[in-house]
C-alpha positions in Angstrom: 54.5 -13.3 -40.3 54.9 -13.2 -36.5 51.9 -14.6 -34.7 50.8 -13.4 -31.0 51.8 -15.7 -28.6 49.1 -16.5 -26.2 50.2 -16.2 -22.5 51.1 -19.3 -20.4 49.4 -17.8 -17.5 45.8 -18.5 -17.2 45.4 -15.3 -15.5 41.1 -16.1 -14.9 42.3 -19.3 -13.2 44.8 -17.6 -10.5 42.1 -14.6 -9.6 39.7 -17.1 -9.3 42.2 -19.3 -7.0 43.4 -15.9 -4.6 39.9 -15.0 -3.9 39.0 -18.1 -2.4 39.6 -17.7 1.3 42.1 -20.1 2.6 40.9 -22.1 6.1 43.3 -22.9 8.6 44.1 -26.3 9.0 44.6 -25.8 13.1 42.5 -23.8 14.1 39.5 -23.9 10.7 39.0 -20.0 10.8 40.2 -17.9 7.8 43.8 -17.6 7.6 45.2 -14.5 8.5 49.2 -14.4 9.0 51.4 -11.3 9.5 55.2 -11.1 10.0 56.5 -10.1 12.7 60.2 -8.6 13.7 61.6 -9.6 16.8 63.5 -7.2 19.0 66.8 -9.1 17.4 65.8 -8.7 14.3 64.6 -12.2 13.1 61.6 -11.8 11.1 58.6 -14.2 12.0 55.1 -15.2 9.9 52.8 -15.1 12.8 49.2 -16.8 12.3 46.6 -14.0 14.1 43.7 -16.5 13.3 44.7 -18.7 16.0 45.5 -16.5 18.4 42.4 -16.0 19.6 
């Protein structure tokens, strides 16, 4: 008979890895990074946590 396969994804271990907060390695704050579109159109990942 067919068995159920058990999933390759260790889902527990990636929630547990995307609630850690990740610390920027410039400026040591919390990384926070938006994109931004310039007036030409080229689209940019902008770091706000160091900014400041």
């Amino acid at each position: 008979m067919a068995e159920k396969k058990k999933s390759k994804t260790d889902v527990a271990a990636r929630k547990a890895n995307k609630s850690v907060s990740n610390i920027c390695r410039i400026c040591g704050n919390k990384v926070e990074v938006v994109m931004s579109v310039s007036p030409t159109g080229k689209k940019r990942m902008r770091r706000l946590c160091c900014e400041g």
